[in-house]
C-alpha positions in Angstrom: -82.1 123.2 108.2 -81.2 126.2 106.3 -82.5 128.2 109.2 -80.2 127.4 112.0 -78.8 129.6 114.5 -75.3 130.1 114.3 -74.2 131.7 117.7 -71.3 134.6 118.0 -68.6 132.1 119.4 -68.8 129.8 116.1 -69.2 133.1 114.1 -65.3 134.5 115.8 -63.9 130.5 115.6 -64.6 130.8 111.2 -63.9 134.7 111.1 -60.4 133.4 112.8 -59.6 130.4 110.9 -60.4 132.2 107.5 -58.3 135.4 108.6 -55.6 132.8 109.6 -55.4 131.1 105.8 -55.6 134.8 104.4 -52.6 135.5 106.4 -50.6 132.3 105.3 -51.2 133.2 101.9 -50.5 136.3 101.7 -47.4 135.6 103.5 -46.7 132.7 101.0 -47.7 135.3 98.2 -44.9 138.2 99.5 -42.4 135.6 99.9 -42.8 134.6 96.6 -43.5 137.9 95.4 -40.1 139.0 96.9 -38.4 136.3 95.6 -39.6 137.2 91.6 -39.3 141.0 92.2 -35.2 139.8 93.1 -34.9 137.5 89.9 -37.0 140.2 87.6 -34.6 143.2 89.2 -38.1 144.8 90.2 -36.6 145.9 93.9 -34.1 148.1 91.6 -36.4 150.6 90.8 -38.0 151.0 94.7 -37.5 154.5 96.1 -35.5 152.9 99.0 -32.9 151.5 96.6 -32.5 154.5 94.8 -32.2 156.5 97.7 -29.2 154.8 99.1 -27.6 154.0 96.2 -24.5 155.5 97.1 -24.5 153.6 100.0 -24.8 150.4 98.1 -21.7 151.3 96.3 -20.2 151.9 99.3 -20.7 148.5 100.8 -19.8 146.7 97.5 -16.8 148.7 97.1 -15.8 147.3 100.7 -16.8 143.9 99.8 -14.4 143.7 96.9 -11.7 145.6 99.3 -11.7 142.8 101.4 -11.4 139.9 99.3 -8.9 142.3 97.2 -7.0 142.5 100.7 -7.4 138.2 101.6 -5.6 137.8 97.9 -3.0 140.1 98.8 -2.7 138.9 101.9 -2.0 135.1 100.6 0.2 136.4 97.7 2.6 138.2 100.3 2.7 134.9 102.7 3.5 132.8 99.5 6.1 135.4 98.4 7.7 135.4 101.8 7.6 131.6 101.9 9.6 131.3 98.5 12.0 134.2 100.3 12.9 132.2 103.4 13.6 129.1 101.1 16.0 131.0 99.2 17.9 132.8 102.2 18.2 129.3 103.8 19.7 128.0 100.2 21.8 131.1 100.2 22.9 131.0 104.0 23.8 127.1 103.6 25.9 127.8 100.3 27.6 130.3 102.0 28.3 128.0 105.4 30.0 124.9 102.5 31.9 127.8 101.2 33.5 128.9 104.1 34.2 125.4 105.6 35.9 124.3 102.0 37.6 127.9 102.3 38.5 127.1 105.6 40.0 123.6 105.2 42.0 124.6 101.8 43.8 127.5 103.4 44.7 125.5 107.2 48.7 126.6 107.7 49.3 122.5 107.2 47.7 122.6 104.0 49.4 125.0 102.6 52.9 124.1 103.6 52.6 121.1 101.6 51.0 122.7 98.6 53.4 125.5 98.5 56.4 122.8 99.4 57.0 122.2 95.6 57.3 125.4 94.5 60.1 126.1 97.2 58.5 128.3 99.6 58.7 127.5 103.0 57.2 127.9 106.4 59.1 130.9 108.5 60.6 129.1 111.7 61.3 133.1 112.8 58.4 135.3 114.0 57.2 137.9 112.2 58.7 141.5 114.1 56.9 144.6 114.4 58.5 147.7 112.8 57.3 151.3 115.1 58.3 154.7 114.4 57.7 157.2 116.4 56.2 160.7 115.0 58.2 163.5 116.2 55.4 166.3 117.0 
């Protein structure tokens, strides 16, 4: 038994399925490898990091631009919000004004207010005094 022949197909079939678990777990092993070099800050220090570290910057700077720029963005809506509620207030007080303005100073009204005081209403029109400019 220890001297059987082996032939070349069932040689490739175990050369295959041996390079195939190598492959998973050296795959598993950079995953993983990836992974620890992320928490330990090992990917820091590659050449490739270092080398576009401005670019980094760059990108970060933009990412903190644009949630600068969402804040902003919701802080101006809110602000115009409390705006429009206080031009409506505003505009409404001034409407009740008017009307109450309106209703105390009808011609009726104040014919009987000013009755007691002696002043009356003109039954005469009121005339239009013109002079002419000599040139």
């Amino acid at each position: 038994m220890g001297n059987e022949f082996i032939g070349k197909e069932e040689i490739a079939e175990k050369e295959k399925a041996t390079a195939q678990k190598t492959r998973k777990a050296t795959a598993k092993r950079a995953r993983a490898s990836v992974f620890v070099q992320i928490l330990n800050g090992e990917f820091l220090a590659r050449d490739f990091v270092l080398n576009n570290l401005s670019f980094i910057f760059f990108f970060v700077f933009l990412l903190i631009m644009t949630v600068a720029k969402g804040y902003y963005a919701k802080q101006l809506v809110k602000d115009i919000d409390t705006n429009q509620k206080e031009l409506d207030a505003t505009t409404a007080e001034y409407v009740e004004s008017k009307a109450k303005l309106e209703e105390e100073t009808r011609r009726i009204r104040l014919v009987e207010t000013l009755g007691p005081r002696g002043l009356k209403e003109t039954v005469n029109p009121a005339k239009v005094i013109r002079i002419q400019k000599k040139d």
